[in-house]
N, C-alpha and C positions, 0 to 999 in steps of 0.2 A: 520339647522340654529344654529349658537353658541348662546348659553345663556349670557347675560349680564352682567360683571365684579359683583360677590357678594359685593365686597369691593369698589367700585366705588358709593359714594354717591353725593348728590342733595347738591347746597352751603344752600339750606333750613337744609339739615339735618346735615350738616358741624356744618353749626350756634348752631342748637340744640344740640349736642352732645360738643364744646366748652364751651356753656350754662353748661350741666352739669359736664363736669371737672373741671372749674375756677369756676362757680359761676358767679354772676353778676358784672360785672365791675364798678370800680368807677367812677365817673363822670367826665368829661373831666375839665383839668384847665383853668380858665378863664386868658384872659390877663392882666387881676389888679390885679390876684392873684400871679401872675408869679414874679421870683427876679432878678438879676442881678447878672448874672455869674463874679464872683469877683478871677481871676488868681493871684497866689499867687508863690513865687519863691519854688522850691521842698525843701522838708524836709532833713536837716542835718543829719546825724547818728553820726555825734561827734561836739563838740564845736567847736567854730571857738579859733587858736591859740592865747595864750595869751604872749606875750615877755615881761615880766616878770622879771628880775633879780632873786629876793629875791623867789618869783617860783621856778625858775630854778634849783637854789641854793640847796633848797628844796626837790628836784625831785617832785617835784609837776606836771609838765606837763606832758602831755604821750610823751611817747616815750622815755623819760630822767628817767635812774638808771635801 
């Protein structure tokens, strides 16, 4: 008869052994505690352009001088 996978454990000893790697878990969040997923347009990496004259002028703006 074959012996039984050494590494094949019980979800009891699953549990115990995630028990001692994490730790105890935190407490589930309640629904009063929960927010309101607020979408917001993505992040710029440059300013939006500015037309400008006296800017311009300047070399103020990127891309000008």
């Amino acid at each position: 008869m074959s012996e039984p996978d050494p590494a094949s454990f019980s979800d009891e000893e699953y549990a115990f052994l995630r028990h001692v790697r994490f730790g105890e878990l935190p407490a589930p969040v309640r629904p009063d505690e929960r927010v309101e997923l607020r979408e917001t347009d993505a992040r710029r990496d440059y300013p939006e352009p500015v037309d400008d004259p006296d800017q311009r002028a300047l070399g103020l703006l990127p891309g000008v001088g």
